[in-house]
C-alpha positions in Angstrom: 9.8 6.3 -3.9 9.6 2.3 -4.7 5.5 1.0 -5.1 7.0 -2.0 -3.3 8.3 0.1 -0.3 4.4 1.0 0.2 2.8 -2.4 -0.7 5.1 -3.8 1.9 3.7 -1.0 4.3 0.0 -1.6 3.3 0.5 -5.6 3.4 2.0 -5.2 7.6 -0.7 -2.9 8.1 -3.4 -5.9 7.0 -1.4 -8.4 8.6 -1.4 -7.0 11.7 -5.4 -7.5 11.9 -7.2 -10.5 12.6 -7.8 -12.0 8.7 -12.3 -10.7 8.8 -14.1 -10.2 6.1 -16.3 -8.4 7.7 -14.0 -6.1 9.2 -14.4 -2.4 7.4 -10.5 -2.1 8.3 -9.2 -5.1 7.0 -10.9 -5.8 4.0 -10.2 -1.4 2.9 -6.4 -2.5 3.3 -7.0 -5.9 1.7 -9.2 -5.1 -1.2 -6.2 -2.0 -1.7 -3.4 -4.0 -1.3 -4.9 -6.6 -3.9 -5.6 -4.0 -6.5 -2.3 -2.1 -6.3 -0.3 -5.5 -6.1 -1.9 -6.2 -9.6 -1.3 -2.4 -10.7 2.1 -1.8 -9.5 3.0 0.0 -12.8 0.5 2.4 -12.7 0.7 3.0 -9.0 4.6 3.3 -9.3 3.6 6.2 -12.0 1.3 7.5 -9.7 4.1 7.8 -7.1 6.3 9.3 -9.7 4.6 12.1 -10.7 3.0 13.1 -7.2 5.9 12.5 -4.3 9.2 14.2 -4.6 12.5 13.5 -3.4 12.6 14.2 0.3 8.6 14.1 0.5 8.7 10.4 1.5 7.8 9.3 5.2 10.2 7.4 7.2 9.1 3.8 7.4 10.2 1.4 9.7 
């Protein structure tokens, strides 16, 4: 599974929310999609090691 399959999943996610600060929602999927964007190598590692082939959802 491709990190940027997932980032692109996490960044629709926070886009689809009203850009608050203040909102718990969008600043969990903002602060994570920040901090994975800047560690794509070790989240694509991550993914690696933890999903197997076939274990990856269906996105849209």
């Amino acid at each position: 599974m491709k990190a940027e399959r997932v980032l692109a999943e996490l960044n629709r996610l926070r886009q689809d929310l009203d850009k608050n600060p203040k909102d718990s929602e969008w600043f969990t999927l903002h602060h994570a999609f920040c901090f994975i964007s800047y560690k794509m190598g070790d989240f694509q590692k991550y993914l690696d090691e933890n999903i197997k082939p076939g274990d990856e959802p269906e996105f849209d």
